[in-house]
RODO-2510 file (C-alpha; in nm, 4 decimals, decimal comma):
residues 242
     n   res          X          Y          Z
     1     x     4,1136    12,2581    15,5384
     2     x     4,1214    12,6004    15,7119
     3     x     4,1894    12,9046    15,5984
     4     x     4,5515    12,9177    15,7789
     5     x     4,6179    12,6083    15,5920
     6     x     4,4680    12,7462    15,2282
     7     x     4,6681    13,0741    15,2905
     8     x     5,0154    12,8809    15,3591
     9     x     4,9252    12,6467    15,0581
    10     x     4,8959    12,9825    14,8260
    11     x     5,2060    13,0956    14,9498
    12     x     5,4210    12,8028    14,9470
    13     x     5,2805    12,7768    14,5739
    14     x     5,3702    13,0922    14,4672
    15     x     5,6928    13,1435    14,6304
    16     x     5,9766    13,1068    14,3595
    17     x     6,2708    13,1259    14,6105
    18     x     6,1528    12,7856    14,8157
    19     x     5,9994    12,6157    14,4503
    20     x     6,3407    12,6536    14,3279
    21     x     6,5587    12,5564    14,6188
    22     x     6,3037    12,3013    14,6575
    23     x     6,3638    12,1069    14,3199
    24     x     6,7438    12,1543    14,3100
    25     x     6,7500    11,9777    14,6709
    26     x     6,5368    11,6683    14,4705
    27     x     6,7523    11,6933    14,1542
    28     x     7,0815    11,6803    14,3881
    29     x     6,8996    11,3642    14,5619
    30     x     6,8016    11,1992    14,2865
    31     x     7,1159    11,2525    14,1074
    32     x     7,3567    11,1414    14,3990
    33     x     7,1499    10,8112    14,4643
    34     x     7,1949    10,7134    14,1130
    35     x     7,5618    10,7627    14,0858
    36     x     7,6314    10,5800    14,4507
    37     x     7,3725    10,2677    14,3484
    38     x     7,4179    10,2140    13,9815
    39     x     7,7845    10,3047    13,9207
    40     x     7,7064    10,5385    13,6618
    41     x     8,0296    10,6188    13,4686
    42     x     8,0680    10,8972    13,1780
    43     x     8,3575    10,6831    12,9330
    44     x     8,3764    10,9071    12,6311
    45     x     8,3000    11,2407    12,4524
    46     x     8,2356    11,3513    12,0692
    47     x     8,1051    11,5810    11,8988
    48     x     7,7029    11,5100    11,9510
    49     x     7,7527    11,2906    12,2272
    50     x     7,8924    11,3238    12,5910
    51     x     8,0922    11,0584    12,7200
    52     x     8,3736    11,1365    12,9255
    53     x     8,6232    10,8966    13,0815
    54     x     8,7090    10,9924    13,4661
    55     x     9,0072    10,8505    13,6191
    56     x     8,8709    10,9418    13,9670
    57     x     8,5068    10,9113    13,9272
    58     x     8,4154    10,9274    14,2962
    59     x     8,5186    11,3013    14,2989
    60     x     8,2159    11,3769    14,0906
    61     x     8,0198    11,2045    14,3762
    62     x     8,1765    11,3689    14,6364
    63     x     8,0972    11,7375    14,4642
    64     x     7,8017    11,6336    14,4273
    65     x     7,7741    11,5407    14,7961
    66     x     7,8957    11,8794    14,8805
    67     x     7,6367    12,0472    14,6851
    68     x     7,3905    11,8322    14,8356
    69     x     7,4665    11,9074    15,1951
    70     x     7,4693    12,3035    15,1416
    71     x     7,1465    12,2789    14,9570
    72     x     6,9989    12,1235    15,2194
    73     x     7,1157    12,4104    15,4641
    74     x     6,9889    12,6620    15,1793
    75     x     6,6236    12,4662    15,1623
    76     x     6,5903    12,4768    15,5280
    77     x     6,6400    12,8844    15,5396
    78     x     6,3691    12,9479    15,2740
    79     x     6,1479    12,6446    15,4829
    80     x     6,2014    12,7837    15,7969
    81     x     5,9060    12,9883    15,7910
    82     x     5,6652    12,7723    15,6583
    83     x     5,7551    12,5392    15,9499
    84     x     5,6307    12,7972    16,2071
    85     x     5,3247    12,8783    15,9933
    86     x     5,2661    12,4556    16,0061
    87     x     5,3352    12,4321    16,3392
    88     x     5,1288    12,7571    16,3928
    89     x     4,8255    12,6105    16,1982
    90     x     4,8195    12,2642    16,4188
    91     x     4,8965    12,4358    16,7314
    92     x     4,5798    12,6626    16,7198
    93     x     4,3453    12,3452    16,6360
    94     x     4,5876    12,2121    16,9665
    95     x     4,4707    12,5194    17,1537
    96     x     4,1167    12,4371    17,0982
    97     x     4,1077    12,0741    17,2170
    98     x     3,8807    12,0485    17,5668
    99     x     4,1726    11,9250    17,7781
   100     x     4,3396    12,2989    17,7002
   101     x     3,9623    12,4894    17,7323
   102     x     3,6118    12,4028    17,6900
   103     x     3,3161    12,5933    17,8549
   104     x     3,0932    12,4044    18,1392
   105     x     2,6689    12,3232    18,0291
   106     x     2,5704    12,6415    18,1574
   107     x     2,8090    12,8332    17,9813
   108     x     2,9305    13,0000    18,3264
   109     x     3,2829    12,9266    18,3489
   110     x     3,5526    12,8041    18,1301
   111     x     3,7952    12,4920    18,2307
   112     x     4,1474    12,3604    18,1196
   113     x     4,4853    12,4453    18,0874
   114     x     4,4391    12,8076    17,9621
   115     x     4,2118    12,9381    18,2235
   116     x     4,4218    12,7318    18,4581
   117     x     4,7154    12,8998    18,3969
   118     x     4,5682    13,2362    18,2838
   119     x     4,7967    13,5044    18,4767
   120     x     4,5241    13,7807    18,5587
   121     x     4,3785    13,7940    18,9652
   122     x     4,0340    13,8244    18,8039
   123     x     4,0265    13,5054    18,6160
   124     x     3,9670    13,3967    18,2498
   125     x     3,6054    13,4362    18,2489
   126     x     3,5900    13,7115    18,4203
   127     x     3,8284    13,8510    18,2042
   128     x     3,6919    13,6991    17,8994
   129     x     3,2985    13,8172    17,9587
   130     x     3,3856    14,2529    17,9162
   131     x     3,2684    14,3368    17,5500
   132     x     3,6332    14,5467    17,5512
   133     x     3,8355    14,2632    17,6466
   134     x     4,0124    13,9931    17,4352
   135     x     4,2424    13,7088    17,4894
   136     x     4,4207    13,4936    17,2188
   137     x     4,6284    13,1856    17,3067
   138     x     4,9659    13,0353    17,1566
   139     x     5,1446    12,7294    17,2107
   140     x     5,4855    12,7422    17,2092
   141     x     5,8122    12,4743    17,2434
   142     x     6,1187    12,5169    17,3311
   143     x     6,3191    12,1463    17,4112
   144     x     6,1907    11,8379    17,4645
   145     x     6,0266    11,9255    17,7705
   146     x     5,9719    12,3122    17,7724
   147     x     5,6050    12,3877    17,7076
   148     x     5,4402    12,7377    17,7694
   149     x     5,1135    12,9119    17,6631
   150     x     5,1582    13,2918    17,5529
   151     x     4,8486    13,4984    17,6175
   152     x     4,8313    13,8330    17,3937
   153     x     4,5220    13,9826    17,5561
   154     x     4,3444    14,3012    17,4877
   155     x     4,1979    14,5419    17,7739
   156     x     4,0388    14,8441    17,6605
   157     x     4,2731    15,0471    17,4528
   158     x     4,5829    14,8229    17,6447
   159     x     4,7599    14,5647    17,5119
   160     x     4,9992    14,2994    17,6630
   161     x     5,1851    13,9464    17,6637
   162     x     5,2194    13,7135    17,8864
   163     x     5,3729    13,3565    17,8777
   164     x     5,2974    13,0426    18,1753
   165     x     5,4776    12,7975    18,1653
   166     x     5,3029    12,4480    18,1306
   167     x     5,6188    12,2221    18,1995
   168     x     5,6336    12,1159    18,5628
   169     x     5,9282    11,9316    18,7304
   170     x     5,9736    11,7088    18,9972
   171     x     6,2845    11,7127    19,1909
   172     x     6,5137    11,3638    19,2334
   173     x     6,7508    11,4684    19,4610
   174     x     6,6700    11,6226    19,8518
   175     x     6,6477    12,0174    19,8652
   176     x     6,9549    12,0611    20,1034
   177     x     7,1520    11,9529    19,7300
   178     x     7,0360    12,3452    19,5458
   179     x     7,2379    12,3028    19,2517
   180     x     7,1676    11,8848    19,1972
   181     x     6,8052    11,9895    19,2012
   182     x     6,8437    12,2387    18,9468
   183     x     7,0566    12,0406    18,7248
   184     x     6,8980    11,6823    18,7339
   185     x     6,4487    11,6963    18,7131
   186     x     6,2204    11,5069    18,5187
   187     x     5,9446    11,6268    18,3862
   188     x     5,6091    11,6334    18,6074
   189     x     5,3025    11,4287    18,5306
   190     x     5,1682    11,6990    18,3641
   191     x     5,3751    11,6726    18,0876
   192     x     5,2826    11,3168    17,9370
   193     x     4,9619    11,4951    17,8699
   194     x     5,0347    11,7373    17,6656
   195     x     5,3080    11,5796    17,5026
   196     x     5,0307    11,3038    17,3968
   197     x     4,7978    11,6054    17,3072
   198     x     5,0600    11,7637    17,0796
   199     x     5,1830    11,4780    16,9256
   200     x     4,8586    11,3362    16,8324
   201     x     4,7214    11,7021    16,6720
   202     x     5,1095    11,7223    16,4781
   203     x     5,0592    11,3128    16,3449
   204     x     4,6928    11,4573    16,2157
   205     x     4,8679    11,7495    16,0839
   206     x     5,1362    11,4844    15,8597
   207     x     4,8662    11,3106    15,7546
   208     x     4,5753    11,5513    15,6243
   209     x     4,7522    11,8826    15,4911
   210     x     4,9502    11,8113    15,1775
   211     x     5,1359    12,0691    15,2985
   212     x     5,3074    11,8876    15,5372
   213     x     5,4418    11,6671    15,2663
   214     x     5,5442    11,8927    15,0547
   215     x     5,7480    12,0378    15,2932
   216     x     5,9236    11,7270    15,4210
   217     x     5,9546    11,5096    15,1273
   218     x     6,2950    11,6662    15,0481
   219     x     6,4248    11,6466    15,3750
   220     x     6,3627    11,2623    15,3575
   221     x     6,4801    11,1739    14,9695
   222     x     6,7967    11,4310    15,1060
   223     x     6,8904    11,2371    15,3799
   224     x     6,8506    10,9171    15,2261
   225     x     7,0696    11,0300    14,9369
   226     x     7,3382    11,1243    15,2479
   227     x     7,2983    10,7766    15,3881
   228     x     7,3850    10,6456    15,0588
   229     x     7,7511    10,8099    15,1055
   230     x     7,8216    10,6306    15,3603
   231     x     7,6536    10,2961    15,3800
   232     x     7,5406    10,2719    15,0311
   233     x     7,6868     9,8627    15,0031
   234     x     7,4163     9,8114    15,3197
   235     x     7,1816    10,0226    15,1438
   236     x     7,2304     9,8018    14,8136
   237     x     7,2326     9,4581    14,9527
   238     x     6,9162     9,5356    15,1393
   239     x     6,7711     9,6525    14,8633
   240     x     6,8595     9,3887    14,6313
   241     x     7,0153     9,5550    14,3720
   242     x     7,2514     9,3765    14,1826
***
């Protein structure tokens, strides 16, 4: 595990606002799946015990419901930025794959996408070789199909940013038809690439950082427990339950 990964661990750890949000979201899942699949009814109260009898006792279900979906919203604020540090974390190991850069056997010139689409005259290497010069490299999404590297490179005492885009299009419809073509593209053959690239280092990412689970765990019990409002008689003869 890196230390990006360690760091964001640490944090997610010791940050009380998304532990707490976190847990309510489960308890509200939990909760609302039991009431919709067992029929859970409160009949009577006394002075020890609690057991109230509710005339309408799907109103309890659908408060319940309504806390549910706003804790969700609530969860996904305070997770918001441990998604970008996630996707920030895979993206850099993305970044560092050969088909993006790798240096040739004589250690002369550098290949792939980010020299490719490096935006200075002089070249990456070239660039890259000056003791005073530095280049980092992010990946960034936007869409399904909107890809672009953003280069924050140093130059002496300068500093600057500067994003390529990665997704190319081809055009479907003949050029005479301007606003058809810029309406209706697909996606060039570039694109399967480093869609298959990205989608292979973000599976790796679900499956080795505990992390990862952590933070979408909740999502899934949350949405399940949604489901259950409104097919919860498919959900219970497909499970079985009796």
């Amino acid at each position: 595990m890196s230390n990006d990964e360690n760091s964001i661990k640490t944090q997610m750890d010791s940050d009380k606002g998304f532990q707490s949000k976190r847990k309510v979201l489960v308890t509200l899942s939990i909760l609302f799946i039991g009431i919709k699949l067992s029929g859970i009814k409160i009949i009577e109260a006394n002075t020890f015990i609690l057991k109230l009898s509710i005339a309408n006792e799907g109103a309890i279900g659908q408060l319940i419901f309504f806390a549910l979906i706003y804790t969700f919203i609530r969860y996904f604020t305070y997770a918001h930025k441990y998604h970008v540090k996630l996707f920030n974390s895979w993206s850099q190991n993305l970044m560092a794959d050969d088909f993006f850069i790798h240096l040739d056997s004589d250690g002369r010139q550098f290949y792939g996408l980010i020299p490719e689409k490096f935006p200075m005259n002089d070249g990456y290497y070239n660039f890259i070789k000056k003791d005073s010069n530095s280049i980092t490299t992010r990946y960034e999404c936007k869409g399904l199909f909107r890809r672009y590297l953003v280069y924050d490179w140093k130059k002496g005492d300068d500093y600057e940013t500067d994003k390529a885009s990665i997704h190319e299009y081809i055009k479907l419809k003949p050029n005479w038809l301007k606003w058809i073509n810029n309406k209706i593209r697909k996606p060039g053959l570039l694109m399967p690439k480093v869609i298959r690239k990205e989608l292979y280092y973000q599976f790796r990412s679900y499956i080795q950082d505990r992390e990862q689970l952590d933070l979408l765990a909740p999502y899934l019990l949350a949405i399940f427990a949604i489901c259950c409002q409104f097919y919860s008689s498919e959900i219970i003869n497909f499970l079985g339950i009796t």
